[in-house]
N, C-alpha and C positions, 0 to 999 in steps of 0.2 A: 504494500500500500504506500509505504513512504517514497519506494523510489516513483513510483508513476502519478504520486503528486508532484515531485520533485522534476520529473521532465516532460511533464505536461506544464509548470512553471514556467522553466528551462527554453520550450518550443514558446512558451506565448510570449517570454519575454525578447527572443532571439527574431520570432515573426513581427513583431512589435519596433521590433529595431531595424529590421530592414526595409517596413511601409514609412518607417521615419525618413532613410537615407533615399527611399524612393518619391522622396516629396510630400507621404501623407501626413499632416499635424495634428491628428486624428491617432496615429500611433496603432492603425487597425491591427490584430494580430489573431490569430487561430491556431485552433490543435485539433485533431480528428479524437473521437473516443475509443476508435484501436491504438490512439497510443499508449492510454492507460495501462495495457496490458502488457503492450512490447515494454515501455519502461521502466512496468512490476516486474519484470524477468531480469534485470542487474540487481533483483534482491537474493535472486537463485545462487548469485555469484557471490554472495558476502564473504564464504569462508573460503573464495581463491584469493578474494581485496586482500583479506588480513595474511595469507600463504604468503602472496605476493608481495607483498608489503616487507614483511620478515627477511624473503631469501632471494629478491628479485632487486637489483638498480632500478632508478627513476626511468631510462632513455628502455631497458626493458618491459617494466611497468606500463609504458608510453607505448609502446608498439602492440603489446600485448590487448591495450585497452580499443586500440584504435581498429585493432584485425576484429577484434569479436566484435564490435559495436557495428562495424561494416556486413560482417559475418548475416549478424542480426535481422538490419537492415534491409540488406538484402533479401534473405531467406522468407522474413516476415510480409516483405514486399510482395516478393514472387508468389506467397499462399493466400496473399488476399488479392491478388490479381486474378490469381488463377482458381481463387473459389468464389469470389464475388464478382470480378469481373472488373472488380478499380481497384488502383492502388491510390490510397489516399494522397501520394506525394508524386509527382513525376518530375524528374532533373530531368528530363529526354531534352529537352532543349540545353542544356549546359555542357560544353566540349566536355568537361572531367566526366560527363554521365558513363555508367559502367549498365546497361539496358534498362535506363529510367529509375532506377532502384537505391542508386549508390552516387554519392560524387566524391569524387576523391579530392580534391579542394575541400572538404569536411575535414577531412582528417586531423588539422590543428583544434575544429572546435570538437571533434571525439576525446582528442587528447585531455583536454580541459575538463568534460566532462565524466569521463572515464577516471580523472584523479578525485575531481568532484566526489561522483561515487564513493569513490575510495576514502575519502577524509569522511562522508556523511558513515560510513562504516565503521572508521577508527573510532567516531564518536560513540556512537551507538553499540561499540564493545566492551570502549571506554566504563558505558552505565549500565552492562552486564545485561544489555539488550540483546548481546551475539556472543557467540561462546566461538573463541578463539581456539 
């Protein structure tokens, strides 16, 4: 539940940022309600944050965070395409698009958010909310 408040946050604050830089003063911003679910699944991953954390470098940590988040994306992408018939997001127009699904110009904001993650897990270990 925390993490797909936290990046349904994330998306409306990031979509909100970009209608800014596209002229809107309105700060229009959206998130679909299958994100809810795709962003509840880096809660699945707590006890690799804290593994990771322990026995992995930042610049591996960083790689690590940025492949699954794509990994995700992707996969997530492709089953709601292909069972509903739309994928809530299309990059198809974007050169970095990898079949409408993926853009790899993300990757720095994966990185962010993938430490993100990671630090909202150190915390919540921290208050014995996650057993390390």
């Amino acid at each position: 539940m925390i993490f797909g408040v936290l990046g349904w946050c994330a998306e409306i604050l990031w979509t909100g940022f970009c209608s800014f830089l596209m002229g809107d003063n309105a700060l229009t911003a959206q998130t679909y309600l299958w994100m809810f679910p795709i962003y509840g699944l880096a809660g699945l991953s707590m006890p690799l944050f804290l593994a990771f954390r322990r026995y992995c470098p930042l610049w591996q940590r960083i790689g690590v965070y940025v492949l699954a988040i794509f990994t995700v994306e992707f996969v997530t992408g492709w089953l709601l395409q292909t069972l509903t018939g739309v994928c809530p997001w299309d990059y198809g127009e974007s050169f970095f698009s990898v079949m409408g699904f993926i853009r790899l110009d993300y990757a720095p904001l994966w990185a962010i958010l993938g430490l993100f993650f990671e630090r909202v897990t150190l915390f919540l270990a921290e208050r014995g909310w996650v057993r390390e």
